[in-house]
PATI-462575 format. One line per field, with one value per residue (C-alpha): residue in one letter; x, y, z. Coordinates in Angstrom, 3 decimals. Layout:
N
res <- (A  ...)
x <- (X  ...)
y <- (Y  ...)
z <- (Z  ...)
end
This chain:
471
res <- (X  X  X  X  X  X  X  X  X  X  X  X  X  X  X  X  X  X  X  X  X  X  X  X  X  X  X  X  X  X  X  X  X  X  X  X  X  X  X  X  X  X  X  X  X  X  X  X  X  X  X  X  X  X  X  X  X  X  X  X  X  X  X  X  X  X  X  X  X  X  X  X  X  X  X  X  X  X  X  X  X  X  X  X  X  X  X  X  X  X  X  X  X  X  X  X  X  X  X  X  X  X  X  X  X  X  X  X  X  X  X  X  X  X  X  X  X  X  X  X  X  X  X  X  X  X  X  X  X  X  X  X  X  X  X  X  X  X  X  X  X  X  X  X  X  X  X  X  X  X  X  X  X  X  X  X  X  X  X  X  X  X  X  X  X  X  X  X  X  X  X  X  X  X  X  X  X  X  X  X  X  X  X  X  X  X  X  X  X  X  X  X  X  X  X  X  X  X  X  X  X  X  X  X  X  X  X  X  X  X  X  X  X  X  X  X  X  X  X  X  X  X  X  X  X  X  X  X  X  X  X  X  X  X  X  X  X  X  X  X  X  X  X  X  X  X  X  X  X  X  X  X  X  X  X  X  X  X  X  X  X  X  X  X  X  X  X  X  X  X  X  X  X  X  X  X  X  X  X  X  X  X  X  X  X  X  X  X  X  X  X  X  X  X  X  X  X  X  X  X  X  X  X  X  X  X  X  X  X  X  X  X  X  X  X  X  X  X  X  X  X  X  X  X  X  X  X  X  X  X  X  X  X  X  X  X  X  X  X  X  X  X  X  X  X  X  X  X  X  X  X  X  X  X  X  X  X  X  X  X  X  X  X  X  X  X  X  X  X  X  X  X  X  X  X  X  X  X  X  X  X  X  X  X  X  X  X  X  X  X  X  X  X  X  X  X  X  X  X  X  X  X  X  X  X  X  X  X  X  X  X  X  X  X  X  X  X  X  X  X  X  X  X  X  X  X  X  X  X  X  X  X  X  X  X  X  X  X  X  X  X  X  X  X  X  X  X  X  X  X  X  X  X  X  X  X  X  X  X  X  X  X  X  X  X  X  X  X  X  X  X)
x <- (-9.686  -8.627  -6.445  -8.793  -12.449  -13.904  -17.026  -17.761  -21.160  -21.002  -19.039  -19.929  -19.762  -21.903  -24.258  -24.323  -24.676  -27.380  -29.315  -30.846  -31.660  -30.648  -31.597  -29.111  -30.958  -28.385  -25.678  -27.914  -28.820  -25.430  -24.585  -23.177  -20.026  -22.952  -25.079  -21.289  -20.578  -23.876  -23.110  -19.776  -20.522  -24.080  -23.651  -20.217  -20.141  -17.514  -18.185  -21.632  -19.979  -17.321  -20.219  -21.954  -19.015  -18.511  -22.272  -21.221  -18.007  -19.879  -22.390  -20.281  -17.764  -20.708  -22.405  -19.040  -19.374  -16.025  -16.961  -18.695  -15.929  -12.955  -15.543  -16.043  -12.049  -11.574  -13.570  -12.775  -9.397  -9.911  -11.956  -8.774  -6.433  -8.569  -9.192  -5.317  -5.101  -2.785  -1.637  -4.994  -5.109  -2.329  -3.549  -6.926  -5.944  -3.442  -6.005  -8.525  -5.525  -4.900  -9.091  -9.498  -6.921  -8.431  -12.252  -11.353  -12.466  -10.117  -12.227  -11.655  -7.482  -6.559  -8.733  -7.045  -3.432  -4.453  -5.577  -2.536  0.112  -1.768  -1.215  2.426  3.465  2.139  3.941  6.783  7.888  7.528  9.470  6.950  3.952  5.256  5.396  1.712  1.121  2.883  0.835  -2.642  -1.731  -0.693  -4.630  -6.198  -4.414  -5.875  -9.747  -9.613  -9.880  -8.844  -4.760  -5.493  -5.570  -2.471  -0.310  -1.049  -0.361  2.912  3.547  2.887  5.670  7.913  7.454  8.023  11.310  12.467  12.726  12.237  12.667  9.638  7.517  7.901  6.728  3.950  2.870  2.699  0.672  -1.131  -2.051  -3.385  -5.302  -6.918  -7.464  -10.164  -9.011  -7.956  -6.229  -3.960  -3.244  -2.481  -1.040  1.684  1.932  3.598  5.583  6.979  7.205  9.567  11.879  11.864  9.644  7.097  4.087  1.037  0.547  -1.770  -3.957  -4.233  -4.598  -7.518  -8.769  -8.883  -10.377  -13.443  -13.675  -13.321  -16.468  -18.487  -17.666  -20.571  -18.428  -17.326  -13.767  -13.016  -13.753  -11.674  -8.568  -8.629  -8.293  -5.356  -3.377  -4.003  -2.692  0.572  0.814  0.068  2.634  5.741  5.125  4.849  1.023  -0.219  -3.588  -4.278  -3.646  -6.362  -8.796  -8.384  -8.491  -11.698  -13.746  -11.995  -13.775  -16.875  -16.388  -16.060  -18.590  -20.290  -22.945  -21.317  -17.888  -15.479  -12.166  -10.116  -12.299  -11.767  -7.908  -7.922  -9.718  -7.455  -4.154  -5.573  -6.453  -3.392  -0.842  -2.669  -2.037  1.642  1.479  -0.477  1.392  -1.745  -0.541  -3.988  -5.306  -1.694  -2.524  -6.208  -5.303  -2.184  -4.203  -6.524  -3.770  -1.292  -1.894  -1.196  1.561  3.148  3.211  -1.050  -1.348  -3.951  -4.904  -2.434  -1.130  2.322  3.796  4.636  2.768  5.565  7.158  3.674  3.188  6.822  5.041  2.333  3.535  6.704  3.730  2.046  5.108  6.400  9.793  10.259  7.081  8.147  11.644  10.534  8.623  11.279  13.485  10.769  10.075  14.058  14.119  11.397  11.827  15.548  14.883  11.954  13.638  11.333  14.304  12.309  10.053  13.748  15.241  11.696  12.003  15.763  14.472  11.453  13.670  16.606  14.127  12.458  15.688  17.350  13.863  14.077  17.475  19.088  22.702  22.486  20.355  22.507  25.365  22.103  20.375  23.788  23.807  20.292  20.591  23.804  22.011  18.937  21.025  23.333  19.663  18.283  21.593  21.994  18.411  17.895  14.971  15.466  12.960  14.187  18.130  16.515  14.993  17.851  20.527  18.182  18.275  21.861  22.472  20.191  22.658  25.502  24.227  23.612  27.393  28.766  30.399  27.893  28.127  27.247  23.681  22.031  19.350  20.525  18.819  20.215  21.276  17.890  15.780  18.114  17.064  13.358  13.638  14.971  12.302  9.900  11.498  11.040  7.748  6.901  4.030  5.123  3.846  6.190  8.707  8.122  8.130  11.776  13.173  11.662  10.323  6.758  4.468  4.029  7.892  8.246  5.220  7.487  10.253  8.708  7.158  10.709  11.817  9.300  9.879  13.340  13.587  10.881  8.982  4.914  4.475  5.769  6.489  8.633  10.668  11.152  12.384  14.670  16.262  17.346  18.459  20.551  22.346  20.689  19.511  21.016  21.366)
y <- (-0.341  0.914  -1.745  -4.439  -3.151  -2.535  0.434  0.655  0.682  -2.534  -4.370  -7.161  -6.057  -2.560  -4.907  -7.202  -3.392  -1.897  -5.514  -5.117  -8.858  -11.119  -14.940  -17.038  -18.613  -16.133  -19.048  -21.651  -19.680  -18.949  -15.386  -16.631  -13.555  -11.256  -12.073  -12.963  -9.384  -7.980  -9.328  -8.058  -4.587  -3.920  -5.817  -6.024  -9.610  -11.518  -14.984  -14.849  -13.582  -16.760  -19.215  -18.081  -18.376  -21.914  -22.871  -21.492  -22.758  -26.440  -25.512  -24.599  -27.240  -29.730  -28.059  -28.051  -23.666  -22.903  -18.930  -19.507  -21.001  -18.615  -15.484  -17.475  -18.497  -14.636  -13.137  -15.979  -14.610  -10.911  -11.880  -13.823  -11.398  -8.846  -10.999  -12.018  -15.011  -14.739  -17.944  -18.839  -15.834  -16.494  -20.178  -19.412  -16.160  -18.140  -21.204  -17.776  -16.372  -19.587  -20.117  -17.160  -17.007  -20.132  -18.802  -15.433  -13.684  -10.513  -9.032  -11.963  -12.256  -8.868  -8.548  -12.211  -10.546  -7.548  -9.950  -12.208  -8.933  -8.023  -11.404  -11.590  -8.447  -9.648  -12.650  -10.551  -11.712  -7.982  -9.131  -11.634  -9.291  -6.734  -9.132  -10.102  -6.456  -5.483  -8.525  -7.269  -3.591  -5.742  -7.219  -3.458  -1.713  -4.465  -3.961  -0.176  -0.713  1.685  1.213  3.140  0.110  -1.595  1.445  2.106  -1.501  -0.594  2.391  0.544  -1.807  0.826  3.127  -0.378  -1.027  2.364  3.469  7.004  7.457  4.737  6.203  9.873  7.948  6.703  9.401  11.808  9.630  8.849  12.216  12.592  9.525  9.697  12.913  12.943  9.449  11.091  7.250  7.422  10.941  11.227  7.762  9.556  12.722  10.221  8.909  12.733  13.662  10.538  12.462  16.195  17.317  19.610  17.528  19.547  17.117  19.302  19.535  15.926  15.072  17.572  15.964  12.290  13.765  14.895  11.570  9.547  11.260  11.752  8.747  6.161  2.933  2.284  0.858  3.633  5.573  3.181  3.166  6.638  6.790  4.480  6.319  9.283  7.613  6.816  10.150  11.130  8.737  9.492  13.193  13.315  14.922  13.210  15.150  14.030  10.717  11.428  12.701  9.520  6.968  8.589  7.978  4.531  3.429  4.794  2.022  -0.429  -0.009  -0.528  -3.949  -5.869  -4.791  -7.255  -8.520  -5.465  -2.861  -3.848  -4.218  -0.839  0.238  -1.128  -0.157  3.286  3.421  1.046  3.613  6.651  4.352  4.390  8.349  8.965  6.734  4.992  1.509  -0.149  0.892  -0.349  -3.576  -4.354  -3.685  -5.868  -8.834  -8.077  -7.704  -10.464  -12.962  -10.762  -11.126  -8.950  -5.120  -4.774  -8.498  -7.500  -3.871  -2.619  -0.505  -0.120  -0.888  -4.482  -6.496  -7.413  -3.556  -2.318  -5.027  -4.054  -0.769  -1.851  -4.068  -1.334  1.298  -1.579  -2.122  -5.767  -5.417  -9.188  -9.518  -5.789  -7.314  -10.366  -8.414  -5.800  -9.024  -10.564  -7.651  -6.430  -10.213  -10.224  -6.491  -7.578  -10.903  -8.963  -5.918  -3.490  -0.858  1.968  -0.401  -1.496  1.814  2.857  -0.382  0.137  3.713  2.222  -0.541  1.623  4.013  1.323  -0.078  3.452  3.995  1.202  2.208  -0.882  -0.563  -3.629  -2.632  0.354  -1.270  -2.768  0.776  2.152  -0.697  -0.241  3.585  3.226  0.518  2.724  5.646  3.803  2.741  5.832  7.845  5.264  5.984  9.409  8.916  12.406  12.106  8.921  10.230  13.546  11.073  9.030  11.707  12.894  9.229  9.353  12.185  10.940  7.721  9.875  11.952  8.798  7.118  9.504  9.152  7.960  10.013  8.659  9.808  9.514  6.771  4.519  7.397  6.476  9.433  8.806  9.433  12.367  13.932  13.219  14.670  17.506  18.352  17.250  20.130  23.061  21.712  20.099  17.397  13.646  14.602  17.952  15.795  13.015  15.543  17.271  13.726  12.253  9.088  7.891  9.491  6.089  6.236  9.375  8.416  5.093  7.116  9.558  6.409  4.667  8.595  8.915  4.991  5.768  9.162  8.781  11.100  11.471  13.681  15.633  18.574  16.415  14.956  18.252  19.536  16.255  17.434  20.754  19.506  16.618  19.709  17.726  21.001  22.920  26.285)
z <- (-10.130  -13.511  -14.450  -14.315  -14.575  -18.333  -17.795  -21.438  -22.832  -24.528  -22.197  -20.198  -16.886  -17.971  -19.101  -15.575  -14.225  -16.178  -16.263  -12.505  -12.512  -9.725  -10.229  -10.850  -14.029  -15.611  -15.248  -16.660  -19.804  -20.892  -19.142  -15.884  -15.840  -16.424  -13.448  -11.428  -12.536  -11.399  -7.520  -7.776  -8.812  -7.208  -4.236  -3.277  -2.464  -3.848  -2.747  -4.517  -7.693  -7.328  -6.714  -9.860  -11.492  -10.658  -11.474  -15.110  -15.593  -14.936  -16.886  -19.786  -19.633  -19.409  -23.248  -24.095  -24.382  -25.029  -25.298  -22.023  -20.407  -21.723  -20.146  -16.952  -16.401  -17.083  -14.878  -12.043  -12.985  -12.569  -8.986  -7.841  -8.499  -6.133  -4.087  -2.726  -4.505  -7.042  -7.788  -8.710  -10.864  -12.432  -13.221  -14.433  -16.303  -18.124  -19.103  -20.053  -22.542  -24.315  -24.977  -26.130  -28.741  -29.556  -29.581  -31.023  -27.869  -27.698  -25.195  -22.904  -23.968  -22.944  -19.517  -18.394  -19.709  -17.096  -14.283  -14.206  -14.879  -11.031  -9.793  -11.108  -9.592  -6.430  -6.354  -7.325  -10.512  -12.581  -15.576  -16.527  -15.493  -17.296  -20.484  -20.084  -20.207  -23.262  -24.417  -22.848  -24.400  -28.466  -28.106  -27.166  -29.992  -32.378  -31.406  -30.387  -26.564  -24.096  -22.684  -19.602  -17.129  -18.914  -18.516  -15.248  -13.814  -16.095  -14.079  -11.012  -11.948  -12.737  -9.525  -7.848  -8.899  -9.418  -12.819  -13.307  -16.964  -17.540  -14.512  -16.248  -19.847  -18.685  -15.930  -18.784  -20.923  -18.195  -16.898  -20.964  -21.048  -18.016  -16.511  -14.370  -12.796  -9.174  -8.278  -11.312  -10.936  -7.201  -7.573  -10.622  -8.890  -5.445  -8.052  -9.474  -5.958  -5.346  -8.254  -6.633  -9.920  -9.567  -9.228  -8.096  -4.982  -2.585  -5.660  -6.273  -2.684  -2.864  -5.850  -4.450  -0.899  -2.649  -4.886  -1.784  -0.053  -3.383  -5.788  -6.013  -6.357  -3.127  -4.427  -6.505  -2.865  -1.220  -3.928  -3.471  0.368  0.215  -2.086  0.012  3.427  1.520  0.366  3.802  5.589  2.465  2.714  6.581  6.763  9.861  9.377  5.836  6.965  9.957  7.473  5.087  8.160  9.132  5.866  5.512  8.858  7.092  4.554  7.223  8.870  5.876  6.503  3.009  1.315  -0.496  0.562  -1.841  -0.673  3.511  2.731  0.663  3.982  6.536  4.811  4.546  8.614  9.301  7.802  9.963  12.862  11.649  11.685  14.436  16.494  17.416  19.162  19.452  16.393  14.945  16.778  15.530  11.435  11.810  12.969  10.085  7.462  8.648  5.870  3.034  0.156  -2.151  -3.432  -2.413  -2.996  -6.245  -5.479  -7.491  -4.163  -4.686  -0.771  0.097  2.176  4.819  4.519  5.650  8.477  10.043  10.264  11.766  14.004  15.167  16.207  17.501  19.993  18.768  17.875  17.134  14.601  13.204  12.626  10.960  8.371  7.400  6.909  4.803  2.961  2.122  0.804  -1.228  -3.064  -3.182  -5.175  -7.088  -8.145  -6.614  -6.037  -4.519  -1.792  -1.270  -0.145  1.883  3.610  4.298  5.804  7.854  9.425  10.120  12.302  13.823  15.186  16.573  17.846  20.152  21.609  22.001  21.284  19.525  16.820  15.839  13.725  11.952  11.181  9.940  7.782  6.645  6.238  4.184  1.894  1.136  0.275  -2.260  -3.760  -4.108  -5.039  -7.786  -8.732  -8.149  -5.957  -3.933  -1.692  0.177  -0.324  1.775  4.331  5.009  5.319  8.214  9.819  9.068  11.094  13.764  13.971  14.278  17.109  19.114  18.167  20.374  23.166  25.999  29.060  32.323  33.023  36.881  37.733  34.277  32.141  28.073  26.010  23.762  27.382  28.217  25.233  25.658  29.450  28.351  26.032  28.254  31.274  27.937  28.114  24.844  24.421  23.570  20.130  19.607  21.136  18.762  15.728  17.118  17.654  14.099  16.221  16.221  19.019  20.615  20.864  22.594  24.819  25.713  26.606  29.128  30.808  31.088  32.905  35.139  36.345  36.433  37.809  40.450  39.526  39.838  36.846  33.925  36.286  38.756  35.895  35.019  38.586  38.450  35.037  36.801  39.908  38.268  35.542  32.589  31.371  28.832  29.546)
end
């Protein structure tokens, strides 16, 4: 990931890289973050990069190394943070930050500043994460180092809660800074898009397709393949999100892959599920994902954990776990500040409830709807405002009047039926009803038990004989 990885020449983890040794004498000479670098890098494993670690943070605490120790508590840092343990980032980093003021290590400072800004935002608390970067960013400008990966886990916070005039800042010194980084990019142009600006997007998706299938690290493949599911899922391109599900099961299938690279992964096939309407597939990357916390919980993926699980677990057909999560997740971007998750998860809970046409969710959506649209009004996020008014209207059509429909058909079902006799496909009806194909596919189900009826055709013969048709 840019924010956290340093690739230049001199650095320490281009030196793990370009070392091609492998035995752990490393740690007992005095290079253990090299060789823990080397594993993480070359060989994808992070539990042997941790275990070195720990061999040289003994060893150095033990010679009484204090240079040793403030590279080790970094990196162990950086590791954490990726690997969805931010409070243990956040500890470490912190203990890393105050030795290396103390060793002179500036290196060292600014990387840890990085690592716990990642952890902080995933615990939610962007204020103080955006201080540590502002501090990271203070050390860089003092030594010369590159501010790419500190302004883009500033952007990150930004886009999170909302702001557009600090998101169009830092996108356009971004997009100078780093322009042949397809995850920033793609990940700036989302943001534009959020704003109704002109933003390029089918070029940057193109971009980040051919870096995901020609890259060499495999988390700078997966990074990209996550950014283009969201794009995917925001912008309503099912078949983007097809194409980016299919190369992320190419990294799972993969024999070794850390824990950032099989959530980048998962998140990226979970959300196609989402689009798709794929219930199993749904299913199998919620059970995988459950545990997680926060906006990407260290991948710097800008969705929260619980928003994407309500997803998940809506296509996956469990309306008490998908429930749970919107809850969880309006609570915690609420208390955060994340102002744009907010109004995406007030529009993904409000459709999950009228989708389920239960009468008593619907003073609930209105609720929701109205919320998200007062948040993105007041923050001129277009895109959502666009998205709601449609849900809006979708609400209104279904407060009407009921009529009394034959065999205990709803009005939601009279509408699918209807469709179904003009002869559309669960998926056509799913994209004229804006409801997931899994939805639609629930619907016809709940006709034909209700109606009778064998088949598609004898709904359809039922619809005409019973006057449901419009003429």
């Amino acid at each position: 990931m840019p924010a956290r990885c340093d690739r230049r020449p001199g650095s320490a983890r281009a030196k793990a890289r370009g070392s091609g040794r492998r035995d752990v004498t490393y740690a007992r000479v005095g290079v253990g973050p090299l060789y823990s670098g080397a594993i993480w890098f070359e060989q994808e494993d992070t539990a042997g990069s941790l275990k070195a670690l720990e061999q040289a943070l003994e060893i150095s605490r033990r010679t009484g190394d204090r240079q040793l120790e403030t590279g080790v508590l970094a990196d162990q840092s950086m590791f954490m943070s990726q690997d969805f343990n931010p409070d243990g980032a956040v500890d470490l980093g912190l203990q890393a930050i105050e030795l290396a003021r103390e060793t002179d290590q500036p290196v060292e400072e600014a990387s840890s500043h990085s690592s716990v800004a990642v952890a902080l935002t995933a615990l939610g608390d962007s204020d103080a994460a955006w201080q540590h970067t502002e501090a990271g960013r203070r050390v860089n400008e003092k030594i010369g180092r590159s501010q790419v990966g500190l302004l883009y886990l500033q952007y990150i916070i930004a886009y999170l809660r909302g702001d557009r005039a600090t998101m169009d800042e830092l996108g356009e010194i971004l997009e100078n800074e780093a322009p042949d980084d397809t995850v920033i990019r793609l990940t700036v142009g989302i943001g534009a898009w959020h704003t109704d600006k002109r933003s390029g997007l089918d070029e940057l998706v193109q971009a980040a397709q051919e870096a995901a299938q020609n890259v060499p690290l495999v988390r700078q493949r997966a990074a990209n393949l996550a950014r283009l599911a969201m794009a995917a899922r925001l912008m309503d391109r099912p078949q983007d999100a097809i194409r980016a599900a299919e190369m992320a099961r190419s990294l799972l299938s993969l024999p070794k892959v850390t824990s950032l690279i099989e959530v980048s992964a998962r998140v990226t096939a979970g959300l196609a599920a989402v689009a798709t309407g794929e219930a199993q597939e749904a299913m199998d990357h919620y059970r995988w994902l459950k545990n997680l916390r926060g906006p990407g919980s260290g991948s710097g993926f800008p969705i929260s954990a619980d928003h994407l699980l309500g997803l998940l677990a809506h296509t996956a057909g469990m309306p008490a776990e998908a429930t749970t999560h919107f809850e969880d997740a309006l609570k915690f971007n609420g208390k955060a500040g994340y102002r744009l998750e907010e109004a995406w998860t007030c529009h993904d809970y409000a459709e999950s409830l009228l989708d389920s046409d239960e009468p008593a969710n619907f003073e609930k959506a209105v609720s929701l709807i109205n919320d998200g649209l007062e948040i993105s009004r007041e923050l001129g996020l277009v895109a959502i405002e666009k998205r709601l008014i449609t849900l809006q209207e979708k609400a209104a059509s279904m407060a009407a009047p009921a009529a009394a429909y034959p065999d205990g058909l709803t009005g939601r079902e009279v509408e699918v039926l209807r469709l179904l006799a003009a002869g559309r496909t669960n998926q056509q009806i799913a994209d004229d009803l804006v409801i997931a194909p899994s939805t639609a596919a629930k619907h016809v189900a709940n006709i034909l038990g209700k109606t009778g009826s064998s088949n598609r055709a004898e709904a359809a013969t039922y619809a005409n004989q019973q006057g449901l048709v419009k003429a």
